[in-house]
N, C-alpha and C positions, 0 to 999 in steps of 0.2 A: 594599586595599578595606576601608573602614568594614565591619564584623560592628555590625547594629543589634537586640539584641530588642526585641520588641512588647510592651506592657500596656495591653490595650485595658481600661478600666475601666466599667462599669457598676453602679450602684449599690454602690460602694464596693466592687465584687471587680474581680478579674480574670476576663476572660471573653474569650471566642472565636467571632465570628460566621463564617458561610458566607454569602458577595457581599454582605455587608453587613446582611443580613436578623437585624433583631432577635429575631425570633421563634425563632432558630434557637440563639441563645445557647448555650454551654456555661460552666459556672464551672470554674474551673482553681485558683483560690485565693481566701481571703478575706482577704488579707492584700497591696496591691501593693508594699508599702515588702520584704517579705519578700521576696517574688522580685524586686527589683531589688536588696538585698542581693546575693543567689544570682547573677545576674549578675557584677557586680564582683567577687565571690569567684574565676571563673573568668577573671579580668583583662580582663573586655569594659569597654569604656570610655562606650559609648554604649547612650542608650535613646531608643526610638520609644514615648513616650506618648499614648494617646489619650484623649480625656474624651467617653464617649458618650453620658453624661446632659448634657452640653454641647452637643453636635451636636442633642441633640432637643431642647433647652430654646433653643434659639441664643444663649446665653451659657454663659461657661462655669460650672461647674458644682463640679467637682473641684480647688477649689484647693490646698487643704490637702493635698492625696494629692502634688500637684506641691512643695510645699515640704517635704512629711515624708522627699519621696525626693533632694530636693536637699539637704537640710540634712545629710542622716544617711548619702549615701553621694556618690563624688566621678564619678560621672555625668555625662556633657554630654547633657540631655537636650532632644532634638526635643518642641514639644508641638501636638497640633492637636485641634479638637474643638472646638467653639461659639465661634469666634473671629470676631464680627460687628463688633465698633468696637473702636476706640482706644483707649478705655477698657479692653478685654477683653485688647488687645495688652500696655498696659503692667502689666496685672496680671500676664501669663503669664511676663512677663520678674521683674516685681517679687516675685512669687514661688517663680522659681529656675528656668526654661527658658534654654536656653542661644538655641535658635533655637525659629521656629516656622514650623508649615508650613500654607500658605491657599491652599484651594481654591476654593468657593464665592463667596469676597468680590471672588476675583480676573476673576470672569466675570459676577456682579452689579453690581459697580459698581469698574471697575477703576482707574480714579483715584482711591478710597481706596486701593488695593491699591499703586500705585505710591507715594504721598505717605508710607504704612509704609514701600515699599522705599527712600527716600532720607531719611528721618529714621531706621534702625535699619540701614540696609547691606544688602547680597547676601550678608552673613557670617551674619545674625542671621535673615532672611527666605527662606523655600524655599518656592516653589510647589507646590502639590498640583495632578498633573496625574491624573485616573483617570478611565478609558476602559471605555466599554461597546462593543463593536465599531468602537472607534479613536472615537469619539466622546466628547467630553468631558460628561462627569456629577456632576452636583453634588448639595447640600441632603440628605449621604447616601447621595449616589446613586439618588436618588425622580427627578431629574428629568436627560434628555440634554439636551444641545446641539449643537444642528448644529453643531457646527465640529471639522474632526480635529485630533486630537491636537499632530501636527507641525506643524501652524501654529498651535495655540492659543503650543505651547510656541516657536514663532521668533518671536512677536510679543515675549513677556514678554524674551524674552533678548535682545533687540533694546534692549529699556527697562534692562538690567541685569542680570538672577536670573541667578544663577549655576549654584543648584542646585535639581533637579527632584525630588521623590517621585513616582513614577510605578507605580499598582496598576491593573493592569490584572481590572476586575471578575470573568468569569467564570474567573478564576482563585480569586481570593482566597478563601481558608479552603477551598481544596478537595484543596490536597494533590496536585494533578496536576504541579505542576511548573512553572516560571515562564514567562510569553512571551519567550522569548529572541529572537524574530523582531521583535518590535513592538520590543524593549529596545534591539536590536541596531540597527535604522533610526534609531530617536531620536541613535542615539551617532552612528552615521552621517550625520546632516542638521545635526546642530546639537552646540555646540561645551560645552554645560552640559553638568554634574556632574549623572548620573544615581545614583538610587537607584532599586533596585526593590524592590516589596514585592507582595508575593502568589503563591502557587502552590509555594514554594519548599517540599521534599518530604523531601529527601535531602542529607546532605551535598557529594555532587556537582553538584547543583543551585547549590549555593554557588559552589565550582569554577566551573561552569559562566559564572556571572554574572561572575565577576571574568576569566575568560577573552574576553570580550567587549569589555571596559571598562568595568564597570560604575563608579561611586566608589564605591558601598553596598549593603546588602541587608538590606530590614530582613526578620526572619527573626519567624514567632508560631507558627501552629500546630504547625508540625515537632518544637519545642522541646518546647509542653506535651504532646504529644501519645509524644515517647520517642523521635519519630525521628529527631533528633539531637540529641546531647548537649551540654550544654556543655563538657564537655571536650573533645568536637571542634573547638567551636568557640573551646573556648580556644586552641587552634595555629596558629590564625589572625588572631587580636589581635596 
């Protein structure tokens, strides 16, 4: 199972929201190229970057932070965050994202969404699927859509995606522990590559997810937070 950390970025730090609410922010460092150093030092190989002045500005925002951290460590990084056109896609690539992952464009208008997935692959393309009581939510998370989860996600895989980010909201940044019921249905219905992200508490929550099937877990507040280490999570790389 992928071990992914998080660097949610925000005005050039690192920071950590609860269900996504900005207001709630915590800064964890002013520095993101540093703690993604600190990762690779304990042999993780991946990183879940976010650009959160991208998501609110719907472009992205943080490019430079994406090539400081490609350039200067050997990372495969995920990046998601204001990703509205093609032009935003081949920047993210052009500046050192290995993949990227799209939520909102994939339910606004999903015929750009697909025309990304067959001009860059199912290798390079991950769908953002995140649920507020199994309902998919976008733009942030400011807005639901009626449609659940399990058929948002057997449509897309139908068309190809391979692999899912899958945050289930009232978990994330809370520290309670991941939905492994919701995680465990998706592996069960449908034949993609899940990753989850949110909730994860404890290193047996880790456990936990790859006991299921997970492929990933991307891991934030637990890290900055002390509750676990990367050396734990180094004997898992």
């Amino acid at each position: 199972m992928r071990i992914i950390p998080a660097i949610d970025i925000l005005n050039s730090k690192c920071v950590r929201l609860s269900k996504g609410d900005y207001h709630t922010q915590k800064i964890y460092s002013h520095n993101p190229l540093d703690m993604a150093k600190a990762f690779e030092a304990h042999g993780i190989q991946h990183l879940h970057l976010v650009d959160l002045d991208g998501a609110k500005s719907k472009h992205i925002v943080n490019y430079k932070i994406i090539e400081s951290i490609a350039s200067q460590t050997s990372l495969i990084i995920d990046f998601g965050g204001g990703i509205k056109s093609s032009e935003d896609v081949k920047k993210a690539f052009d500046f050192g994202a290995s993949q990227i992952t799209i939520g909102s464009i994939a339910v606004d208008n999903p015929a750009l969404f697909l025309e990304w997935l067959q001009v860059y692959g199912p290798d390079k393309i991950i769908l953002g699927a995140d649920a507020h009581k199994r309902k998919i939510a976008t733009h942030g998370w400011t807005q639901v859509v009626d449609m659940d989860i399990v058929d948002f996600i057997r449509y897309f895989e139908n068309e190809g995606i391979r692999s899912v980010v899958c945050t289930d909201i009232e978990k994330d940044g809370m520290m309670s522990g991941p939905a492994l019921h919701l995680y465990k249905e998706l592996i069960d219905k449908t034949k993609i590559q899940l990753i989850a992200s949110g909730g994860v508490s404890a290193i047996k929550d880790v456990y936990d997810l790859k006991a299921i099937g997970c492929y990933g877990a991307i891991i934030g507040k637990a890290i900055y937070e002390g509750a676990i280490s990367l050396k734990e999570l180094s004997t898992l790389c």
